[in-house]
C-alpha positions in Angstrom: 22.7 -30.4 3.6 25.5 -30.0 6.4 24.7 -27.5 9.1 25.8 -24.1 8.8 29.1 -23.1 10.5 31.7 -20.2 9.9 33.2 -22.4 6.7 30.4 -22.9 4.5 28.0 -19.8 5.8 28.8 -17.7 2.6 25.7 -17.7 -0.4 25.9 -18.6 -3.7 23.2 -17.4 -5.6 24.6 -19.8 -8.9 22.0 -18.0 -11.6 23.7 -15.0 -10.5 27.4 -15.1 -9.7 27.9 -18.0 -12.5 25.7 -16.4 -15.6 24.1 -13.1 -15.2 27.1 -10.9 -13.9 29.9 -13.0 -15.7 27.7 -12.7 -19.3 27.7 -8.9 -18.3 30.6 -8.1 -17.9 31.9 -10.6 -20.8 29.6 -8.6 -22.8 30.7 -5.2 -22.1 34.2 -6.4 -22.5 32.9 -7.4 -26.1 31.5 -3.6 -26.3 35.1 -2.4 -26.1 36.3 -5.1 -28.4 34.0 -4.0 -31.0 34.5 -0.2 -30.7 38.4 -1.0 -31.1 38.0 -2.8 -33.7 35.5 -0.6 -35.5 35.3 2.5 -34.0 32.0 4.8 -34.3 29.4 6.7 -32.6 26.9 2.8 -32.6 29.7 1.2 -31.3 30.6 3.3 -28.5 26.8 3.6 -27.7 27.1 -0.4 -27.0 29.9 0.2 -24.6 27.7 3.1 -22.4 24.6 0.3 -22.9 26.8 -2.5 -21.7 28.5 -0.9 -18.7 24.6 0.0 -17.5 23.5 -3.1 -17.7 26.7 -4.7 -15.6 25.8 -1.4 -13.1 22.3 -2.2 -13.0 23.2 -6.3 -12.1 25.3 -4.6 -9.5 23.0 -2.6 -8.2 20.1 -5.1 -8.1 22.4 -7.2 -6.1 23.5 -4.6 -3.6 20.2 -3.1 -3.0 18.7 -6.2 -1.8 21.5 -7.6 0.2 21.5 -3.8 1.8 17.3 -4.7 2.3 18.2 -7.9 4.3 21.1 -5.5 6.3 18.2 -3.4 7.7 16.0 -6.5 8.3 19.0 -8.6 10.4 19.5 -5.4 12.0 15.6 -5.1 13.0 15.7 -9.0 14.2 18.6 -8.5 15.9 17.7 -5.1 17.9 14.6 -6.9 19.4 16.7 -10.2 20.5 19.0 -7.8 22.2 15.8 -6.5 24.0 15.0 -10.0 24.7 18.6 -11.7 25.7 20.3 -9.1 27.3 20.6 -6.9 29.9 19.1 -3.6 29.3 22.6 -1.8 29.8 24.0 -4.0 27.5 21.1 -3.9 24.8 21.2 0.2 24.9 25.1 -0.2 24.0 24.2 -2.3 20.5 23.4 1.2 19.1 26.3 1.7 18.9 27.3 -1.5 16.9 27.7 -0.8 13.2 25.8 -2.7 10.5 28.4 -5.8 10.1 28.8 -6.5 13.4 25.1 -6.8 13.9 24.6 -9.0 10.7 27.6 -11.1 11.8 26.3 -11.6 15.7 23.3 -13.2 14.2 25.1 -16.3 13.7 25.7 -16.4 18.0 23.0 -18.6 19.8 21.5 -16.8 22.5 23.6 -18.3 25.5 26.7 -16.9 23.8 25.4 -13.9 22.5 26.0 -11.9 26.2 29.8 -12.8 26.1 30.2 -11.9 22.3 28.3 -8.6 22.6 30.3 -7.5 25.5 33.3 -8.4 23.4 32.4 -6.4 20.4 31.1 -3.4 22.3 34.3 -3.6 24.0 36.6 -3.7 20.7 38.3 -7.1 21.0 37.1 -8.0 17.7 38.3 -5.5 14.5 36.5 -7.6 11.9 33.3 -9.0 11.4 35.1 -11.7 10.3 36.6 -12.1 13.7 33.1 -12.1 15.8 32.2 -15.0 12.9 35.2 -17.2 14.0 34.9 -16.3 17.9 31.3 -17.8 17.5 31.5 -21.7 19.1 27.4 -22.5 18.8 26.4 -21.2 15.4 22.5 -20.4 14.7 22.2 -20.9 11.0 20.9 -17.9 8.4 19.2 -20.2 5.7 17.1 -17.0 4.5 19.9 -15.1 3.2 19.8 -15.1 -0.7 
């Protein structure tokens, strides 16, 4: 497996993004299909069905990416305490979820220079702190 770097950091859960949600949303899509094609008080009942179960794959998703948010965010609050100055680390309140999840990437001797950077505005993406980073510290946890 190559190391992680800004390229090739994104997950792919396959089961997920290749079957479950494409087979739910081909399957409500189906729903409609069938309601046009035979309209009726079963077949519009499949079409409610089948957009709650593509909501509820979405949610299942969301809600534990949203889970891991909160943990990165943890993690990261106590290696400010650890790497940076205290002035510094008090100002990393008031970084906002994606910049915290995206500094995690920064190895600790960059980290300083990065955090300064962000707290500072340079950076109006997430995306941006992701590129800026030169010695990534892989996230193989992430699902």
């Amino acid at each position: 497996m190559d190391p992680q770097n800004f390229s090739n950091h994104t997950r792919w859960h396959p089961t997920f993004h290749f079957f479950v949600l494409p087979v739910m949303l081909i399957n409500f899509f189906w729903a409609v299909v069938m309601f046009v094609k035979a309209p009726g008080w079963n077949s519009g009942w499949w079409i409610i069905v089948s957009l709650a179960l593509a909501m509820l794959t979405t949610f299942v998703r969301t809600y534990s990416l949203k889970v891991q948010d909160r943990l990165i965010r943890l993690e990261e609050r106590l290696r400010y305490q650890q790497v940076l100055s205290t002035a510094l680390a008090q100002q990393t309140s008031n970084l906002t979820v994606g910049q915290t999840v995206a500094l995690r990437f920064a190895a600790d001797e960059e980290l300083e220079e990065l955090v300064t950077a962000v707290v500072a505005g340079k950076f109006a993406r997430t995306k941006e702190i992701k590129q800026a980073i030169k010695n990534w510290r892989a996230d193989t946890f992430r699902v």
